[in-house]
C-alpha positions as CSV (number, residue, x, y, z in Angstrom):
1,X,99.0,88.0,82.0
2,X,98.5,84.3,81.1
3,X,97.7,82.0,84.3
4,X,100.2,79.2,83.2
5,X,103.6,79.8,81.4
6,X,105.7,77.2,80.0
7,X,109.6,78.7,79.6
8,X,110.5,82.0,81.2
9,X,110.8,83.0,77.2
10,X,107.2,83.3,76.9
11,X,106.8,85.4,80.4
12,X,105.1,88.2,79.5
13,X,102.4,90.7,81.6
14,X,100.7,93.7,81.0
15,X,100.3,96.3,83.5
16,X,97.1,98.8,82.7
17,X,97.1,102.2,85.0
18,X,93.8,103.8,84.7
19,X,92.9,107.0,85.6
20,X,89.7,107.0,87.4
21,X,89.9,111.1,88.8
22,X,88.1,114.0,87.0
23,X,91.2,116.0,85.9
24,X,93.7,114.9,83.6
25,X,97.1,113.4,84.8
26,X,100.6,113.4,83.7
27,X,103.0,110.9,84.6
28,X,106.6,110.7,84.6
29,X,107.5,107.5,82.7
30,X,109.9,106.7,85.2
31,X,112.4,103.6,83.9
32,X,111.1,101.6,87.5
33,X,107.6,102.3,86.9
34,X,105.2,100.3,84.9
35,X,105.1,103.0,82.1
36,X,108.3,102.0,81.0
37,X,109.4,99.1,79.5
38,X,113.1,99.0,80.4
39,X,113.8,95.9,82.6
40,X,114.2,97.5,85.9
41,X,112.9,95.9,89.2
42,X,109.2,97.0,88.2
43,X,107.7,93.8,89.8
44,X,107.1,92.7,93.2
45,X,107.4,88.8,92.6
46,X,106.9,86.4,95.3
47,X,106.0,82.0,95.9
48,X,103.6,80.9,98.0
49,X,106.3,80.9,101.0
50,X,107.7,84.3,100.4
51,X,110.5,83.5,98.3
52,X,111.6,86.1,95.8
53,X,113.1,85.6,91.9
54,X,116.9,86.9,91.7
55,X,116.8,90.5,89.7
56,X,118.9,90.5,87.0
57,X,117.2,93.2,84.9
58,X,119.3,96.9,84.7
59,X,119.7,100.0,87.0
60,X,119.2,103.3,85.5
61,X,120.2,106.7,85.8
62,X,117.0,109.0,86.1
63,X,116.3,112.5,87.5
64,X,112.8,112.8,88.0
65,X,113.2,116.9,87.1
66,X,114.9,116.4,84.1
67,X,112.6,114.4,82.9
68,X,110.0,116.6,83.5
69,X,111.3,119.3,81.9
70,X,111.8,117.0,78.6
71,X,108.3,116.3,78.7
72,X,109.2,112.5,79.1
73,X,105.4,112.0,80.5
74,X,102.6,110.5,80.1
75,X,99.2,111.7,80.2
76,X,95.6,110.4,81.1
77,X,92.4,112.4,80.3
78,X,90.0,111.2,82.8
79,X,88.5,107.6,82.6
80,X,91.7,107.4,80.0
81,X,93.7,104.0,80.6
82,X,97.6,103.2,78.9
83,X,98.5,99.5,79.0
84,X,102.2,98.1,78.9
85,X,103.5,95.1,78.0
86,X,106.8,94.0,80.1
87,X,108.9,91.0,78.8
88,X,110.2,90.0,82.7
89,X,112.6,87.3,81.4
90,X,115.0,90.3,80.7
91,X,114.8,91.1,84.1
92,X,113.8,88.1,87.0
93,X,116.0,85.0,86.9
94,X,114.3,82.0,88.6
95,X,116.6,79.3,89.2
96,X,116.9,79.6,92.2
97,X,113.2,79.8,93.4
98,X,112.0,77.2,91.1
99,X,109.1,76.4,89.0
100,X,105.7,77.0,90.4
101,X,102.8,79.3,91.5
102,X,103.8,83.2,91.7
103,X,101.6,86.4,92.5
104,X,103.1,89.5,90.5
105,X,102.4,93.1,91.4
106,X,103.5,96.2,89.8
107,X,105.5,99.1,91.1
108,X,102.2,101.8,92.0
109,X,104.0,105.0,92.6
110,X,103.9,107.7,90.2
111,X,105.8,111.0,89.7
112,X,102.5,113.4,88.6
113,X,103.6,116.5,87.0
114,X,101.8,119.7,87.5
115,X,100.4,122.8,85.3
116,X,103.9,124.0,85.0
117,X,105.7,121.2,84.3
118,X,107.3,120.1,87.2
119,X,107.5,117.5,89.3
120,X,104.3,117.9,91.5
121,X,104.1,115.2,94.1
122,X,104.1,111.6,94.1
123,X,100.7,109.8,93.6
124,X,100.1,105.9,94.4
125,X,97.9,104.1,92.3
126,X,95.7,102.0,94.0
127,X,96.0,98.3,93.3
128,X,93.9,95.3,92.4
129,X,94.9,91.9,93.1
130,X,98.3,90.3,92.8
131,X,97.9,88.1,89.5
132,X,99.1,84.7,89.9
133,X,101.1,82.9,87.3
134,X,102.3,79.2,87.0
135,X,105.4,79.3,85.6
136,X,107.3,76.2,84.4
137,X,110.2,74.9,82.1
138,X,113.2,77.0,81.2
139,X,113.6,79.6,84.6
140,X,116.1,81.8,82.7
141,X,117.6,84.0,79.9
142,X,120.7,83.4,79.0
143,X,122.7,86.9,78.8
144,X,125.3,87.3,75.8
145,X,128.9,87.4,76.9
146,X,131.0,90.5,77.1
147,X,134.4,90.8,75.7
148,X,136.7,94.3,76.4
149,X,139.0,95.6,74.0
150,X,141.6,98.2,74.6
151,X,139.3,101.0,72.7
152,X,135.5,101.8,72.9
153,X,133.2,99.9,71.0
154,X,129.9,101.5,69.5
155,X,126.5,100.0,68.9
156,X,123.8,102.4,67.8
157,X,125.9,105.9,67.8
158,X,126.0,108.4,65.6
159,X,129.1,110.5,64.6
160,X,128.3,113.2,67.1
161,X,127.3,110.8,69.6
162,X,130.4,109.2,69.4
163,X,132.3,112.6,69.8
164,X,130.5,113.0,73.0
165,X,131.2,109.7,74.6
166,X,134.8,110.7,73.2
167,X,134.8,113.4,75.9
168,X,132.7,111.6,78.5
169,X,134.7,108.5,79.3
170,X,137.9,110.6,80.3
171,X,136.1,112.8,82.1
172,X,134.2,110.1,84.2
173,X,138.1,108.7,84.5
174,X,139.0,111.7,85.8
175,X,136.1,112.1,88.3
176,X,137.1,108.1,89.8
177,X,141.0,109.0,90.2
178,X,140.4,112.1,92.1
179,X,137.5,110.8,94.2
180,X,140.2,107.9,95.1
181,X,143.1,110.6,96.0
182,X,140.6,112.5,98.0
183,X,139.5,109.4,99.9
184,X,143.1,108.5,100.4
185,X,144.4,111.9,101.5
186,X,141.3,112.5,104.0
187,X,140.9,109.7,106.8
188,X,138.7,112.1,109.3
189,X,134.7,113.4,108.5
190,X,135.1,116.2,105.7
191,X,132.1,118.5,104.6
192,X,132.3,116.8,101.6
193,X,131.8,113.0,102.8
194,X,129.8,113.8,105.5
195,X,127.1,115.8,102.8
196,X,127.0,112.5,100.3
197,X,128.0,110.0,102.3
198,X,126.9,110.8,106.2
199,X,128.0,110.6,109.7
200,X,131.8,109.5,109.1
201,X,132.6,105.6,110.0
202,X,135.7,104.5,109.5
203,X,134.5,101.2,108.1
204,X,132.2,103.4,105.3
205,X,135.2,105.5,104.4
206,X,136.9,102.0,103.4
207,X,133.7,100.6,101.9
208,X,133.7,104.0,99.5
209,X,137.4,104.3,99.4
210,X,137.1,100.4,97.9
211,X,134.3,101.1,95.6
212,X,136.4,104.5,93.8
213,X,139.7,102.6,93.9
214,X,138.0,99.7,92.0
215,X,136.6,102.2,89.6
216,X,139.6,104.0,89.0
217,X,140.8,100.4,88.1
218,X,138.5,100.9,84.8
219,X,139.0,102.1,81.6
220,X,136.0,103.7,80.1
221,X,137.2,104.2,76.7
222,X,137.6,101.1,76.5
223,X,133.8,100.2,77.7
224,X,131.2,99.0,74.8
225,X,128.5,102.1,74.6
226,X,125.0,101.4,73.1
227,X,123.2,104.6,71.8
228,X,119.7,102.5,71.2
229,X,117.8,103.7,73.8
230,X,115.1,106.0,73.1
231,X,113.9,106.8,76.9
232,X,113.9,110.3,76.6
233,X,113.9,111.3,80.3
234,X,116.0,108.9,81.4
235,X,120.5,109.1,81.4
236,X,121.9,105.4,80.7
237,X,121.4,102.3,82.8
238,X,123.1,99.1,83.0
239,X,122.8,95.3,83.6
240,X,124.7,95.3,86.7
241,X,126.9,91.9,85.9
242,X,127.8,92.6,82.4
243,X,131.0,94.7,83.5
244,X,131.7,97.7,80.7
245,X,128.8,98.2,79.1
246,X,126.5,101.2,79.3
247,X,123.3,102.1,77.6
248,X,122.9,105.6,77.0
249,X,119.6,107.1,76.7
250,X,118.2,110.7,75.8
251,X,118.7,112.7,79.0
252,X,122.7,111.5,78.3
253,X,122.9,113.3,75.4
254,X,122.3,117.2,76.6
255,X,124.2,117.2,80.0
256,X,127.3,118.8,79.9
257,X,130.6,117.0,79.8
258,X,131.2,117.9,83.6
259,X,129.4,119.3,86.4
260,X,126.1,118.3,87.9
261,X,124.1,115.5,86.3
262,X,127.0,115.6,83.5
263,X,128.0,112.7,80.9
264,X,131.2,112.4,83.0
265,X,129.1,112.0,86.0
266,X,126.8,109.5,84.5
267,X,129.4,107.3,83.6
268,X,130.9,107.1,87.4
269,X,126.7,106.4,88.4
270,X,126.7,103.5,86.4
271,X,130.1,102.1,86.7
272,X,129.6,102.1,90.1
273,X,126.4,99.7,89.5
274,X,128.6,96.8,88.2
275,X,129.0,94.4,90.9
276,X,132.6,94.0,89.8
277,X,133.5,97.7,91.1
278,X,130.7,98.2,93.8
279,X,127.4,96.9,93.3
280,X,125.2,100.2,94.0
281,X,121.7,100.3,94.2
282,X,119.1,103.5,93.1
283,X,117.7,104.2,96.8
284,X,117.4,108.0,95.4
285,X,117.8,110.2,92.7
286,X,119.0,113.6,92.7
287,X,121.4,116.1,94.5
288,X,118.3,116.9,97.0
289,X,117.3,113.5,98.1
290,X,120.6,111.9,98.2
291,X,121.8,114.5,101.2
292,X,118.6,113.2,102.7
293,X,119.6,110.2,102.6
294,X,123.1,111.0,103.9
295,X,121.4,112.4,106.8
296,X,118.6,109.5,107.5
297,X,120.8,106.7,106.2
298,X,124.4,106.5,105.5
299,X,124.0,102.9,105.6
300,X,122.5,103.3,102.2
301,X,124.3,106.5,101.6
302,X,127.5,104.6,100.9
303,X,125.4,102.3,98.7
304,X,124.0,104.7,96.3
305,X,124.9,105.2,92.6
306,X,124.1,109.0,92.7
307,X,125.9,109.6,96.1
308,X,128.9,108.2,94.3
309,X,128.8,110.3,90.7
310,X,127.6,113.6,93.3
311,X,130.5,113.4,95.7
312,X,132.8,112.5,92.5
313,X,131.5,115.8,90.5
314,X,131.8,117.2,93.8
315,X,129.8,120.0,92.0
316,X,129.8,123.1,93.9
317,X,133.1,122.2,95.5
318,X,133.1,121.5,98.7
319,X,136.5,120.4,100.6
């Protein structure tokens, strides 16, 4: 990137990954990876004292297997290089930091996929220098404003794609309401909480029950769905603060309607991302690591978008 930037407009930086082994490599182009150019929280960003921009870029829904298996990868012959342009004013906000001297780095883990086409392991890319960047000027991109009417709104969708979303929002309403009655009905450690959500608390029962009761308090068919995307491993993602609307992407569009990983269950992932209902965060993807996580952390159990949509789809059933 440029050494000096003048407007947070004009804040642009290209990440190269370079394969320096003897065998090729293929790489998940996972949406919080530098492969990808969807405005997640890619960058590590800090001032000369520590201090951090605010992220206001999207959270995604992504399934490291699925994408695999949709060949959403890319791949390196050896000595090959692939460079990426991010525009980082779609996801870091400044205002609050200020203008002045800032070292960037770039998220280095990779998801490398094997001979058969799944996910391997994870590789780590070794790392030169942070580059350092004056930036100056306007510290911010405005957002546009968001407006919900009482019926979905389209941007981007085809006649079929609308048919599914048709089918998706009531199901994801569906999932929200019973997760709430469960919550309400059970007040002791269940199977069921205890395998999404860990060791029962009293105080992360209310936090969940809380997050599912403001959910239920949605309507998603009357939420604003973009069909634009053309990620093809990844599900939907949203900008957290821009309540109701959802970004589906290519992994959406062949999940069932219900059940593991669904459309349903996509929806209740990333309406649980909007601050307004619960604010979640992507510690982990997928059925497997998320009871990991309900075993190591529950702290960040009752904080995670997939725990949510896998204890909603409750998918095998568990009481």
């Amino acid at each position: 990137g440029p050494d000096t930037v003048e407007n947070i407009d004009n804040l642009k930086v290209v990440v190269t990954v370079v394969n320096i082994g003897d065998e090729a490599l293929k790489l998940l182009t996972d949406p919080n990876g530098p492969l990808s150019t969807i405005p997640t929280d890619t960058f590590t960003i800090t001032d000369a004292t520590g201090n951090t921009p605010t992220f206001v870029g999207v959270k995604a829904k992504y399934v490291p297997s699925v994408a695999a298996q949709k060949g959403a990868f890319t791949t390196l012959a050896p000595g090959e290089s692939k460079s990426v342009q991010h525009d980082l004013a779609d996801a870091y906000n400044f205002t609050a930091t200020g203008p002045g001297k800032y070292e960037f780095a770039a998220n280095n883990m990779f998801y490398h996929v094997g001979d058969a086409g799944t996910v391997e392991d994870i590789i780590y890319a070794s790392h030169a220098d942070a580059h350092m960047i004056a930036l100056s000027g306007r510290l911010a991109r405005a957002r546009p404003s968001q407006t919900l009417v009482k019926r979905a709104s389209y941007n981007g969708c085809s006649t079929s794609e609308k048919s599914s979303l048709a089918q998706a929002a009531p199901a994801a309403q569906t999932y929200v309401a019973n997760a709430m009655s469960y919550l309400q009905a059970h007040t002791s450690s269940t199977t069921r909480f205890t395998t999404w959500f860990g060791t029962y608390l009293s105080s992360h029962h209310s936090t969940v029950l809380t997050h599912y009761t403001n959910m239920n308090g949605n309507v998603y068919t009357s939420y604003s769905f973009d069909c634009t995307c053309t990620d093809s491993g990844t599900y939907a993602y949203v900008y957290p603060d821009e309540y109701g609307t959802v970004y589906l992407c290519g992994a959406f569009w062949s999940a069932p309607v219900t059940g593991t990983d669904s459309m349903g269950g996509t929806l209740v992932h990333e309406s649980s991302h909007f601050t307004a209902n619960a604010g979640t965060q992507d510690y982990v993807y997928g059925q497997s690591s998320s009871k990991s996580l309900a075993k190591s952390n529950s702290g960040e159990a009752i904080m995670n978008a997939d725990s949510h949509e896998y204890f909603a789809e409750n998918n095998p059933v568990q009481s």
